[in-house]
C-alpha positions, 0 to 999 in steps of 0.5 A: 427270656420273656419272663425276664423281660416281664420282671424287669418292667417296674410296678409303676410301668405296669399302672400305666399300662393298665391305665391306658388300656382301660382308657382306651377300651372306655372310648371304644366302649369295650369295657366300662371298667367297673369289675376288674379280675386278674388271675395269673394261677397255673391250674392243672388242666386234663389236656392229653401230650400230643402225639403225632398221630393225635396231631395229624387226626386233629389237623385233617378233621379241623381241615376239613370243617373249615372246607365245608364252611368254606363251600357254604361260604362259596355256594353255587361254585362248589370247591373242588376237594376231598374228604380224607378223614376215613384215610386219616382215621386208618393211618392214625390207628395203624400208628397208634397200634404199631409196636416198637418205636422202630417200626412206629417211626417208618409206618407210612 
């Protein structure tokens, strides 16, 4: 859907566009406008299928980083929070290592 909506806008529309945009970024001064690259080419990238138990480690742990900067933030009135990496790591091996995709999908 979007891709048609992209092709449908013709070639002259999309100057425009680009016009405005380097116009606006000239005032700003956020770009002079001098080098311009555009790259539009799919690359393969190692980048592993996320599972649930990928999904679920990296949520706690990137919750937790944003906790500690949070209280670094706060200072002196500590949050009150825990860290449940240590619990998350467990769960998140224990689904990994579970055999069967019927015993992997009622591990609680």
């Amino acid at each position: 859907m979007l891709q048609k909506t992209i092709s449908a806008i013709r070639p002259g529309t999309w100057e425009e566009i680009n016009r405005a945009l380097l116009s606006s970024a000239q005032q700003t001064q956020l770009e002079d406008g001098s080098v311009v690259r555009l790259d539009s080419a799919v690359t393969a990238a190692p980048i592993h299928e996320p599972s649930d138990s990928s999904l679920l480690w990296d949520a706690v742990r990137i919750m937790v980083r944003l906790l500690k900067q949070a209280d670094a933030l706060v200072g002196d009135a500590s949050l009150a929070w825990r860290d449940h990496r240590r619990a998350a790591k467990k769960r998140v091996r224990k689904i990994q290592f579970t055999r069967g995709r019927p015993n992997r999908s009622t591990v609680s």
